[in-house]
N, C-alpha and C positions, 0 to 999 in steps of 0.2 A: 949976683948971678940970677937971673932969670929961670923962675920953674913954669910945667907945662903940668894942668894938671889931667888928668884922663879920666872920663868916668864911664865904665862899663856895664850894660845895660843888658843882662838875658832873661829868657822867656826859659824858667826851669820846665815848666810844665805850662799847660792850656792849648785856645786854640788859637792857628796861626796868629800872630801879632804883627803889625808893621812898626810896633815901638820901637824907636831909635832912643840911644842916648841923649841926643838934643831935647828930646818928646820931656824930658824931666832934667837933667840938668839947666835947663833953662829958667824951671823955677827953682833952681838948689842953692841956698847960699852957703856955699861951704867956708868955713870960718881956716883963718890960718891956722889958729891950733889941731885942726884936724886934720890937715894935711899930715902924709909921711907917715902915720901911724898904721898901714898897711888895713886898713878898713873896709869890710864888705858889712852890706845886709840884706835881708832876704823879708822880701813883704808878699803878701798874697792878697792878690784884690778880686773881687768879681765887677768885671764891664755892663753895663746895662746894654742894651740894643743902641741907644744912641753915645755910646764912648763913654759915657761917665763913669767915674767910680760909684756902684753902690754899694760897695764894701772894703775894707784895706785893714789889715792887721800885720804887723811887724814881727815877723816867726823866728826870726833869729840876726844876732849883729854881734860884729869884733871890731875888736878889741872888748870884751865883756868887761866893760869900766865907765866911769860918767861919759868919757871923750865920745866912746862906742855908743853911746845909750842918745847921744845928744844928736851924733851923727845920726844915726835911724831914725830920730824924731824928726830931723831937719829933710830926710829922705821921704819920710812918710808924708808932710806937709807936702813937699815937691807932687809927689804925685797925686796926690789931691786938686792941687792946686792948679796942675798942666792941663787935668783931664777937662774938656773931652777931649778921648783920644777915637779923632773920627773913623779912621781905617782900619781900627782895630776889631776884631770878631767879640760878642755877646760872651760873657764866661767866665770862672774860676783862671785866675794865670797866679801862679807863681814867678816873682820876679827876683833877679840878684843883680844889686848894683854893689859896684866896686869904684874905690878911689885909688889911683896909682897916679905917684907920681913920678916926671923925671923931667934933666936938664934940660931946659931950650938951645939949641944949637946956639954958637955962636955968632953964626950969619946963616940966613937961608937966603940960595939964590934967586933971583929974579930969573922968570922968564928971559931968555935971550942975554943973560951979562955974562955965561959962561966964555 
């Protein structure tokens, strides 16, 4: 059976962001074992003027266990790694990403095959 995985990207705090989850799930490799285990973390970066990170510290993550610890590193890396993030405003942001996972339907329809 086929899983979908989700990753949820908010702006706890700062100034406006246009971060999407793509913006860092694109650098994320989430490993199969940390799938399912209901995982959030919480990183705080400061944006230079031109999107980059020039700051990021990991302020809190669950499952508080290696799985937990490895997922936040692998989060933290991502967002490093994605920035710049060019639309994004100059600033302190607190962020929380979340992995949720669930089924993939078993057909999705096409356009016009209904």
């Amino acid at each position: 059976m086929k899983r979908l995985i989700f990753l949820t990207l908010c702006a706890l705090s700062g100034p406006a962001m246009a971060l999407e989850p793509n913006d860092v799930q694109k650098c994320w490799n989430i490993m199969p074992t940390q799938i399912g285990i209901g995982a959030e973390v919480e990183i705080d970066i400061v944006l230079a003027a031109d999107g980059s990170v020039s700051k990021a510290e990991i302020t809190r993550y669950s499952p508080d266990n290696d799985l937990g610890y490895d997922l936040a590193r692998g989060a933290y890396r991502a967002v490093i790694a994605c920035s710049p993030y060019v639309d994004s405003e100059a600033g302190p942001v607190s962020l929380r990403l979340v992995v949720d996972e669930q089924e993939a339907p078993a057909s999705i329809p096409l356009p016009g095959s209904q």
